[in-house]
N, C-alpha and C positions, 0 to 999 in steps of 0.2 A: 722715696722709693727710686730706686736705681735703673736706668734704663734698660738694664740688663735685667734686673727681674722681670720687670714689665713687661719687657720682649717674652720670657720665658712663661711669664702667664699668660699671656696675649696665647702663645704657641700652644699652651696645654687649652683655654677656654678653646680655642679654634679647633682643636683634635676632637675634645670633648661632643663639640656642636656637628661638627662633623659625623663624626659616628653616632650619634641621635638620631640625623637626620637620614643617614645611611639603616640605619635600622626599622625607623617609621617607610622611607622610602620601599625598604625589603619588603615589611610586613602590609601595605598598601598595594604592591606588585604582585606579592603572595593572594590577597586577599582578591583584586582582581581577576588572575587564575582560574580562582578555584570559583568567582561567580560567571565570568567567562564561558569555564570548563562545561557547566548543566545548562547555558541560558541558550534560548531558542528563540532567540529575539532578535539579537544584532552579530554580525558576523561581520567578515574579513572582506575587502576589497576581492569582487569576485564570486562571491558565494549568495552573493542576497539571494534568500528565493523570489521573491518577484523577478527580480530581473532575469534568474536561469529559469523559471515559468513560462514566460513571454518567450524566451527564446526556443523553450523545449516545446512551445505552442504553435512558434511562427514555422518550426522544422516540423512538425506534422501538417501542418497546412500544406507545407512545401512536399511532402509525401503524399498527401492525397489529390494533390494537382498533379502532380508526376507519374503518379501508378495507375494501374486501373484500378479502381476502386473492389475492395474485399471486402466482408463481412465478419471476417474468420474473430474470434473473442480478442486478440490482441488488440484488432483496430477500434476496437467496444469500448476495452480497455483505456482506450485514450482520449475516445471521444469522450467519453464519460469524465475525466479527467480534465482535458482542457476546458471543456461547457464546465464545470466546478469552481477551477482556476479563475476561469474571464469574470465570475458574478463575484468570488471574493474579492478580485483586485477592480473590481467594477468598473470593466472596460469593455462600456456596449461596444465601441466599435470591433471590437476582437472578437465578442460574442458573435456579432451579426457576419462575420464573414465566416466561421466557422457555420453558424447559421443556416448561409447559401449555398456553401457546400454540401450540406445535409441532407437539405431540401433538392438538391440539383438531385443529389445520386437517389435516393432514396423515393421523390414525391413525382419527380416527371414521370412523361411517357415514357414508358420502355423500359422501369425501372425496377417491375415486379420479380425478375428474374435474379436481382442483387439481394433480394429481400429473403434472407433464411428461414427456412421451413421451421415451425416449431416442434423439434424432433427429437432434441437432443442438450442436456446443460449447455455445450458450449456453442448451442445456436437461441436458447431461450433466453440467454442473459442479455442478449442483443434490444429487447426491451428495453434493459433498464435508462437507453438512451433516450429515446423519444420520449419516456415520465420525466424523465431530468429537465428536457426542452419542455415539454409542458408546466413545471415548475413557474417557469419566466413568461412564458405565452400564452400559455391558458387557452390553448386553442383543442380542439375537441381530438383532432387527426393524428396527433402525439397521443393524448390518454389513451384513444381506441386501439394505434398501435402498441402501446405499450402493453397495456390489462390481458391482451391476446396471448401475448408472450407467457405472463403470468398466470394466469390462468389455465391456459391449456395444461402447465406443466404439473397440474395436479388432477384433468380430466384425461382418460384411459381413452389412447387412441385403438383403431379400428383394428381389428388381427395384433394384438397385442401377444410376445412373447411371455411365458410361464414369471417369470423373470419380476417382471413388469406389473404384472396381477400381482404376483405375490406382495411388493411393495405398497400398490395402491390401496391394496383391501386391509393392511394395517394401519392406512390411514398417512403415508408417504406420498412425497412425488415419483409416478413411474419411473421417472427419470431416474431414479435411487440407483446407484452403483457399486459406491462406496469406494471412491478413487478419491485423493486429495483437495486436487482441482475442485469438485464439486461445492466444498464451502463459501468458495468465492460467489461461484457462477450462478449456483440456486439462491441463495439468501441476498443477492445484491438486486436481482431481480425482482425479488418479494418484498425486501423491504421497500424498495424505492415505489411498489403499490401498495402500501401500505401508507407509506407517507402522503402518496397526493388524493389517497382517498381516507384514509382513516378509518379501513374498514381492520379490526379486529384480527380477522381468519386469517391475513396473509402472513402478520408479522406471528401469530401464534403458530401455526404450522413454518414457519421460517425455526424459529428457535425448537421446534419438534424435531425437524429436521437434522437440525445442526448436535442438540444432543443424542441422534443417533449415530453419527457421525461420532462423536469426543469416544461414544460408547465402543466405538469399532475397530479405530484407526491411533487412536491416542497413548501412547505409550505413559507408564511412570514416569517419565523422567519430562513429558512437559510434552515431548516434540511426537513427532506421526507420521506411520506406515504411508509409504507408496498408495498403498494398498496392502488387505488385510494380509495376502500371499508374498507383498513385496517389502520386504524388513527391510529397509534402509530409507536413511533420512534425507530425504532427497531435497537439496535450497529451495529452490523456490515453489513445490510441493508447499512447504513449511510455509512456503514465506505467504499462499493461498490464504491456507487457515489462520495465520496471524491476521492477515488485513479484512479474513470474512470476520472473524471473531470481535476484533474492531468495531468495525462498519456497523453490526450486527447491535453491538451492548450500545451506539450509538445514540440508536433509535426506540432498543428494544424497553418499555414500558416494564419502569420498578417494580409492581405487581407480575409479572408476570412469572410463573411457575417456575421457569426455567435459569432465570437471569442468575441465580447465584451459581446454577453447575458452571455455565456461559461462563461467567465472570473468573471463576474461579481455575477454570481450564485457560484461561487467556493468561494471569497471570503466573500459572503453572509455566506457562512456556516461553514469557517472556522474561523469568527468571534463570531458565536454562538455557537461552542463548545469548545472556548477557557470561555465560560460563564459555562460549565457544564465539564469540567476539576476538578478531584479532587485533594483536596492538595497534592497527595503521584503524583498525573501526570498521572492520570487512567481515562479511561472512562467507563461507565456501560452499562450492558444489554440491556437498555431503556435510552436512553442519557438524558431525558429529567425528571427521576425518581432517585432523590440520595438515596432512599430506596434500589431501585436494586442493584444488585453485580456487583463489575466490574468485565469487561470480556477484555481479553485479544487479540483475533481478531480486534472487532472494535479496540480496543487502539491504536492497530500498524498500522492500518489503517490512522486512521487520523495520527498518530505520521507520517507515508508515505508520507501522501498528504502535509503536512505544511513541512516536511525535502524537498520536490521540491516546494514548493513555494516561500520557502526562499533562496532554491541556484538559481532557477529562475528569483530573484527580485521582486516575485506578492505579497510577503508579506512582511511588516515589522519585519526585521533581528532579533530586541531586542525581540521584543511581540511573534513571532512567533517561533524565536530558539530558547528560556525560553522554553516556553511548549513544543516544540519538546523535545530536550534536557532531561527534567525533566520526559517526557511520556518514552522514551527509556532506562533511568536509571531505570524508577517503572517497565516498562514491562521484566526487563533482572531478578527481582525477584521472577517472576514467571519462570524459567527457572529452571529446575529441573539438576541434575547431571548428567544425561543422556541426556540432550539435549531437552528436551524435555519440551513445556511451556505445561502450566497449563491455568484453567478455561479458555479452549475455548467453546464455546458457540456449543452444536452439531449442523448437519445441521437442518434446519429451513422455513417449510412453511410458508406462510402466511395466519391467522387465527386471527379471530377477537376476541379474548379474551385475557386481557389481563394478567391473570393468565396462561396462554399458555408460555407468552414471561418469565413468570417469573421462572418458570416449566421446562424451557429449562435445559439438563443435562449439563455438566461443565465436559468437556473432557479432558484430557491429553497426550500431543504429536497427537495433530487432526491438520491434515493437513490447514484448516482451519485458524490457529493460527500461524503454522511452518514458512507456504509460507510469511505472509505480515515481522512479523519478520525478515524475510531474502530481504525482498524488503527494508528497514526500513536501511538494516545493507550497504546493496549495495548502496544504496542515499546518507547515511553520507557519502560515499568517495569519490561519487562526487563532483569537485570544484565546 
């Protein structure tokens, strides 16, 4: 054989080899992609959740040494968040400084005056912290505060509004309003006495609750009123009831009457906002408006609720860890160098205009936005 053909087979075997190996390489890189794309496991330099955890934990530490201490549910929301966060990545020493902080503002002298009346959803949820602490410590002064909370919100205070009777005596919390917010604020409280005691009543009147709620505010199409008078689909309203519905199917015991409507109105709505997801993995102001601006609350909200649907098994793994996944990469963009995200939606009545919703300021480092992020960053490390 002639050196000239040899050469010219040499060159065709080499082509050959080459574009095999360019095609295995494709369909390997492909393949990567698209496991990549749904996995809630490992991620990109930058993004771990442990490590933006620790840092969304050490920048609330840095806020409650800084501020005067508040009560108001966003700081609930966080504390409740970080005490979560420190026991997954089990880092007493993180715990125990959040810990002293707690105990400072909350157990010293003079501190009765920080401590909110139990009057109101978004002062009774204020409980769910001190059961959380109780979880780990087992000390009596967390249970007693906590059950207080809970409890009262289903015993009829003194000169009770028409309102308020009417609710109770069907067997509600007075508290009952029928505003968005509520599905977080009542059932995170109840469940989490539920859990450190195991009593029955709390978690069954929790899901009573809540299907009175899907019954009121819940539209066809998955997503939910302001409020019964307020038609618009307001982010992080939504973004409420996705992480109570969550939190809720959790805990809430397979028997129990209600777990199928529950379940079945969770995945009702995390089916339709995987419809109003923007390409970058955002959700807006007005879920239901791709004019509005995305906002960072809602985002991490749903990004919350569909990261425990998926390690819970209510959702499908590919569909539903895609857009988790892709919502937690867009939302870690708004994350400022200081710790601190961006375009959170300030707090927000319900008001029937909807230049109102659109009007809302665009905050940054609002607790609001801090706390789900850090619920978002704690869920990814759950198996």
């Amino acid at each position: 054989m002639s050196k000239k053909i040899l050469s010219g087979c040499t060159l065709l075997y080499l082509f050959l080899v080459s574009n095999l190996y360019a095609s295995i390489g494709s369909n390997i890189e492909t393949l990567a992609v698209k496991i990549e794309s749904h996995d809630l496991t490992e991620f990109p330099k930058g993004a771990d959740p442990k490590e933006i955890g620790i840092k969304l934990t050490e920048r609330y530490i840095r806020t409650i040494d800084t501020q005067a201490p508040r009560v108001n549910y966003p700081y609930v929301c966080t504390w409740l968040g970080a005490f979560r966060f420190t026991k997954t990545i089990g880092d007493d020493n993180l715990f125990n400084r959040l810990l002293e902080r707690y105990n400072n503002i909350f157990f010293n002298t003079g501190s009765d005056n920080l401590v909110p009346p139990a009057n109101h959803v978004d002062n009774n949820v204020f409980g769910s912290v001190p059961l959380e602490i109780y979880k780990t410590m087992k000390e009596d002064k967390y249970l007693k505060m906590g059950l207080k909370y809970s409890d009262l919100q289903w015993e009829l205070p003194n000169d009770p509004r028409m309102s308020e009777i009417k609710w109770h005596d069907q067997g509600y919390s007075w508290q009952t309003r029928i505003w968005i917010d509520d599905m977080y604020m009542i059932t995170t409280i109840q469940s989490q006495a539920y859990v450190v005691t195991n009593e029955r009543k709390y978690i069954e009147r929790t899901a009573r609750e809540m299907i009175l709620y899907l019954d009121e505010i819940q539209r066809p199409n998955g997503l939910f009123y302001h409020t019964p008078d307020v038609p618009f689909f307001w982010g992080r309203g939504n973004g409420w009831m996705a992480v109570g519905m969550a939190d809720l199917l959790k805990v809430l015991p397979q028997d129990n009457p209600g777990r199928e409507r529950i379940e079945k109105a969770y995945k009702l709505m995390m089916k339709t906002l995987l419809n109003y997801q923007a390409e970058d993995g955002m959700w807006r102001q007005l879920v239901d408006d791709k004019t509005s601006w995305k906002e960072t609350s809602a985002s991490a909200m749903f990004t919350y609720a569909m990261i425990v649907g998926v390690k819970n098994g209510w959702l499908d793994e590919v569909t539903y860890g895609t857009a988790a996944r892709k919502a937690w990469l867009a939302l870690l963009t708004y994350l400022n160098d200081d710790d601190n995200l961006r375009n959170v939606c300030e707090g927000t009545n319900a008001y029937n205009d909807y230049q109102y919703y659109i009007n809302r300021r665009q905050n940054t480092g609002d607790l609001h936005g801090q706390a789900p992020l850090l619920w978002c960053a704690d869920a990814l490390l759950h198996k």
